[in-house]
N, C-alpha and C positions, 0 to 999 in steps of 0.2 A: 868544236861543233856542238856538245854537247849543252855549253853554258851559254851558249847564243840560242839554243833550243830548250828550253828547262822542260818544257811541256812535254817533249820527242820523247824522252823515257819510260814516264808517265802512260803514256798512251800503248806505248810499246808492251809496257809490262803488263796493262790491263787485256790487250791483245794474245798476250802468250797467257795471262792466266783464262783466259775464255777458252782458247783451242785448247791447254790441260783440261778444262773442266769436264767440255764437250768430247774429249776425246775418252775420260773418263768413265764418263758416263754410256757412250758406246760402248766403248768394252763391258761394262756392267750387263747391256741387255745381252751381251753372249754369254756370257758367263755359268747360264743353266740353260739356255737350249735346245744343245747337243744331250744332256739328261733328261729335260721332263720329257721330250718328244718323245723320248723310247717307251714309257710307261703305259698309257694308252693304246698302244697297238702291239705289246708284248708278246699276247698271244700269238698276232703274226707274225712278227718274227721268229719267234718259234715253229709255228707252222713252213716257214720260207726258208730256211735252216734247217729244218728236221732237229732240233734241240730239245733235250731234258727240262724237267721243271728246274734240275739239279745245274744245269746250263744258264739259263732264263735266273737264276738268281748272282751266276757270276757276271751275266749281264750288265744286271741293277747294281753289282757290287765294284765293277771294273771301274765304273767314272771314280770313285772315293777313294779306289786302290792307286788313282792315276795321280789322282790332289795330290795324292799324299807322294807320292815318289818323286815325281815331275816339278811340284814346289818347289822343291828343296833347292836344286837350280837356280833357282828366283835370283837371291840376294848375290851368290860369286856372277852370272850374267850379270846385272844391273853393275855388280862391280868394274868389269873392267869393258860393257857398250853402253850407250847409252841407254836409257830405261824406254824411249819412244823406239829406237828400232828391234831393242829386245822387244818387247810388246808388240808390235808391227809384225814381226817376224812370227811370232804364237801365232798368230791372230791367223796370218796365210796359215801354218800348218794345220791349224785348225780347221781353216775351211777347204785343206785336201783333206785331212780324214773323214769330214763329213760324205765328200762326192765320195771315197772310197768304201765306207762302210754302206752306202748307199747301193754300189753296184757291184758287193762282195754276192759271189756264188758259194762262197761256201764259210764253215764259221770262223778259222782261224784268222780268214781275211777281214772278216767283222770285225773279231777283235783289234786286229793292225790299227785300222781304221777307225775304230774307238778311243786307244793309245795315241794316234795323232789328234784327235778330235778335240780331247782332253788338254792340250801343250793351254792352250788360248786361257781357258779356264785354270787350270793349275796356275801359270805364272802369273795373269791375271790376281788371282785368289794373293798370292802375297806380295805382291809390288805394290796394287792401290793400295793398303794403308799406309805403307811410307810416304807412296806420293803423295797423297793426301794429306798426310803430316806435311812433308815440307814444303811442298806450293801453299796449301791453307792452312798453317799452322791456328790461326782464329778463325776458321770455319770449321773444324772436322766434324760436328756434329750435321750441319750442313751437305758436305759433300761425302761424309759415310753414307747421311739417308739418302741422298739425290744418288747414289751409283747402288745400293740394296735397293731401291726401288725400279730403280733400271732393269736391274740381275732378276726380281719378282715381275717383271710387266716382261719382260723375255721371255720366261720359264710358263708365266699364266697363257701368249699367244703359241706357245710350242706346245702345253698342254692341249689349250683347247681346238686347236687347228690339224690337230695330228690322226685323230680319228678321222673327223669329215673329208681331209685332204686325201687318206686312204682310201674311205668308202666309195668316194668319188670317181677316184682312178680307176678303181677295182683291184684287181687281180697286181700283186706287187707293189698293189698303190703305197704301201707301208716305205717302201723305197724314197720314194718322192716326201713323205712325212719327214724323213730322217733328213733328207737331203738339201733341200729347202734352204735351208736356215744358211750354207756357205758362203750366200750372198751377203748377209748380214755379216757375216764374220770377216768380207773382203771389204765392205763400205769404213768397218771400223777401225781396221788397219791403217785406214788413209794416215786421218788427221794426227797419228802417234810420227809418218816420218817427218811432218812439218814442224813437233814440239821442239822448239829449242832448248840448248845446254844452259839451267838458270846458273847465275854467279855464285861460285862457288861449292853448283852443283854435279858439276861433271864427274866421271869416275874417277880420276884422280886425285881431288880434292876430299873426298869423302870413302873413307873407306870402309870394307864390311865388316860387319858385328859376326862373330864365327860362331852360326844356327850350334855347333857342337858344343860351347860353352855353355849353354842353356840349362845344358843337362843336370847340369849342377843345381841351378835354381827351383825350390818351389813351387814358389807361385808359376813359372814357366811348363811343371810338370801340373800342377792341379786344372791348369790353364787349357792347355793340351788333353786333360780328360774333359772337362766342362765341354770343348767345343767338341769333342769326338761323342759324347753322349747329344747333345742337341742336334750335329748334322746327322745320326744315324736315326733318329725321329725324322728327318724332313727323306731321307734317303730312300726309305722303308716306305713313304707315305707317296711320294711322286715314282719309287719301283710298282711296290705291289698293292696298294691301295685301289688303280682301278682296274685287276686284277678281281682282289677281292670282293670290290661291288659288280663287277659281270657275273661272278658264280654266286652272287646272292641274290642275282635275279635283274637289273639292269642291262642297258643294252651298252653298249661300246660306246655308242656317241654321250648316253647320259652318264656314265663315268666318267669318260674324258670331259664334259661340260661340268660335272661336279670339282672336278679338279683343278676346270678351269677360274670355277666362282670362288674356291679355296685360293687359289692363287693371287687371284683377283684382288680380294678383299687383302691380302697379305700386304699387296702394296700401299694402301694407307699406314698401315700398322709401321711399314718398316718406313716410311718416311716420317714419321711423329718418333719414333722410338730410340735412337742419335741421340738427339736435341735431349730428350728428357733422360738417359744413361748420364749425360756430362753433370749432373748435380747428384754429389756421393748421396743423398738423404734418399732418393727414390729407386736407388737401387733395387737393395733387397726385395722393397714392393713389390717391382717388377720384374721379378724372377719367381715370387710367391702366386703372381699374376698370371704370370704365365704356364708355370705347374700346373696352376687349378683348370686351366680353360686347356693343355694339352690332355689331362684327367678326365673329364667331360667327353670331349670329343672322343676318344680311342673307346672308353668304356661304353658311351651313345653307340657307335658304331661296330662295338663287340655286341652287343645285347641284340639291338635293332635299327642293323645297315640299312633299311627300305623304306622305315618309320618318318622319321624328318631326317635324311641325309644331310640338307644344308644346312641344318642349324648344329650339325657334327662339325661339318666343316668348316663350320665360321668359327666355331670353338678354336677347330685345329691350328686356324687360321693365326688368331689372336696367338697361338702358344707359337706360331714358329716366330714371333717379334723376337725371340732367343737370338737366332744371328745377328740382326740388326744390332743388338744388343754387342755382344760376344764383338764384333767388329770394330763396336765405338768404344770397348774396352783397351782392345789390345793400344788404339792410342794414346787410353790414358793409362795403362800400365808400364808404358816406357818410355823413357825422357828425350829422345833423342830420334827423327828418320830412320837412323842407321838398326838401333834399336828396334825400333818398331817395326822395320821388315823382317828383325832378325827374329825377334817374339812371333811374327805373323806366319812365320817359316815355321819357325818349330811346332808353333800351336796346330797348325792348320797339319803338317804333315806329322806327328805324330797323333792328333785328333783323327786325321782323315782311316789311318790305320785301325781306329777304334772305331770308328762308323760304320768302314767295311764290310764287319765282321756280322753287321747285323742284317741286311738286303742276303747277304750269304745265305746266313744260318736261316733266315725266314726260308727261301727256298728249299734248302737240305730236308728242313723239318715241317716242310709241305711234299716233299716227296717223298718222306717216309709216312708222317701221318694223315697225309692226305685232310688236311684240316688247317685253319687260317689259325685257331687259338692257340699255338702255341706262337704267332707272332704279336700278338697282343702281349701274350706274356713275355718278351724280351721287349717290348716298348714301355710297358708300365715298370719294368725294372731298370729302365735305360734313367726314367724320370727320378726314378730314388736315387740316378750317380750325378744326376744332373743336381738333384738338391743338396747333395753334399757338398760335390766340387763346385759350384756356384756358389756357395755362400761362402764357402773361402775366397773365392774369382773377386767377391764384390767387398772386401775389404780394402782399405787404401793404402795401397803400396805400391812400388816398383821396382822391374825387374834388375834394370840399374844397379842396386842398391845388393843387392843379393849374390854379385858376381864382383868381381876385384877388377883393375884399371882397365881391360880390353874394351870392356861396352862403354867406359865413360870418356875414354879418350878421341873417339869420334867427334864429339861433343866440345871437348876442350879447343879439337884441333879447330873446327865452324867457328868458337867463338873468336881464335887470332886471326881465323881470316877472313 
């Protein structure tokens, strides 16, 4: 049948790679916003909660606490279901914790509802760069930027729609802000249970890279700070940045719209930013590039958040191209799918533990000092870990290479069959 159809495969395969790509890509617009929606109407939930400032920071700290534990999952699931119903399966739990955290009365239920909220995002967060390694092995610059840009045009219409969606309602309307979004996270489910098992791909044939190995490597540990120093900049910035500008004198809606224009503009950035990470000579640039425009913006917005706020956050903007970045690394840090879920596991879930720590401590040390500067100052030292551990990040190496036959025998085994 086949040789009397030579074209019938052809067509097939171009079929199953559209629905990967597309399916992709949806998961990417969930991916942040079940986060930024919370930032913008903090205060209410706080007020709707009866919570601490000391609260409202484990809030903003819960999604990076969630990455990071919930990850880890990623690669044993993908191992032994397929990757389209593990993801399908996030994807629903995700959008029960949304309705949950949505029509929680009281806080511990919030949090529940958070922790499910989270699965979508977490597993998400380290399965597409495999996927994307092994269905586009010569696109990934391609289809890392098409799904970071997805994740940033999410997070930019959950920023911006989450104030006016509450002001509207009124009273709880914060509810409906949160809630929102579970639609999106059930439309995206779809297309993951139609992807099919590629040849050669199924969990059987391909087996997992053990995230514990890692330990050993590293580039796999320096890897793991660079991305835990970059995402507790964006963390800090979509928690309590509009926060920050309501007690500096804006309204609720024009912080949430700041955040939204930040976000906004992010997605250009992170769809040109892939493409240009894959040529080793522009690395470094762009890491030097990005330091200087997150320096700009944080210090603009320490001195005079009221002054040109937008032109803070287009600075801010330009400096969060770091994930985009950080993401099109991890595929070219490791030789192998297998590999590069196992790097994308480790990085992201011991990074995410390092990011935590910062939405945290901003809080803690706004409810003792009653003052934003000392959040500035763990941002501007978060950027001195990010210049260290980045310029080791952007040397050429793999992690491959730094570990003995578990991580390369994945590899060997693809290429006899």
């Amino acid at each position: 049948m086949t040789a009397g159809h030579p074209g019938q495969g052809h067509r097939a395969t171009r079929r199953g790679l559209l629905l990967v790509g597309t399916a992709i890509v949806l998961t990417g617009l969930n991916l942040r916003t079940a986060v930024n929606s919370v930032g913008p109407v903090l205060q209410e939930v706080q007020a709707g909660l009866g919570v601490s400032s000391g609260l409202a920071g484990l809030v903003t700290s819960l999604p990076v606490l969630c990455f990071a534990a919930i990850g880890f999952a990623g690669p044993p699931l993908a191992a032994r279901y397929r990757d389209g119903h593990v993801l399908a399966g996030a994807l629903l739990a995700m959008a029960a914790g949304l309705v949950l955290r949505a029509v929680a009365g009281a806080f511990w239920l919030f949090v529940v509802g958070t922790v499910l909220a989270m699965v979508g995002g977490a597993l998400g967060n380290v399965l597409l760069p495999g996927l994307v390694k092994r269905w586009f092995p010569e696109r990934t610059g391609l289809l890392v930027g098409a799904y970071t840009s997805a994740l940033t045009a999410g997070g930019t219409v959950a920023a911006v729609t989450a104030a006016p969606v509450a002001g509207a309602i009124g009273e709880d309307g914060w509810r409906w802000a949160l809630g929102m979004w579970a639609v999106l996270a059930l439309v995206a489910a779809l297309p993951w249970l139609a992807v099919p098992v590629r040849p050669g791909g199924g969990p059987a044939a391909r087996p997992a890279v053990r995230t514990s190995s890692l330990a050993r490597s590293p580039l796999a540990l320096v890897f793991a700070c660079f991305f835990g120093f970059q995402a507790l900049q964006a963390f800090v910035l979509v928690g309590w940045l509009p926060s920050y500008l309501r007690d500096a004198g804006l309204s609720a809606a024009a912080a949430g719209v700041l955040l939204g224009v930040n976000q906004l503009l992010v997605i250009p950035v992170h769809a040109v930013v892939p493409a240009l990470t894959v040529r080793p000579h522009l690395q470094r640039p762009l890491l030097l590039t990005f330091l200087g425009c997150y320096t700009v913006g944080w210090v603009g917005l320490w001195v005079a958040p009221t002054t040109v706020p937008w032109l803070w956050m287009a600075f801010l903007a330009v400096g969060l191209g770091t994930f985009a970045m950080v993401l099109a690394l991890l595929g070219l840090r490791a030789r192998t799918p297998q590999s590069t879920a196992a790097l994308a596991t480790a990085v992201q879930g011991w990074g995410y533990v390092l990011a935590a720590a910062g939405p945290l401590l901003v809080g803690v040390l706004l409810g003792r000092t009653g003052s934003y500067a000392p959040m500035f100052v763990v941002l501007l030292a978060g950027l001195a870990g990010m210049l260290v551990t980045g310029w080791q990040v952007t040397r050429q190496r793999f992690v491959d290479d730094e570990l003995a036959g578990p991580v390369r025998a994945p590899d060997a085994a693809s290429r006899r069959g």
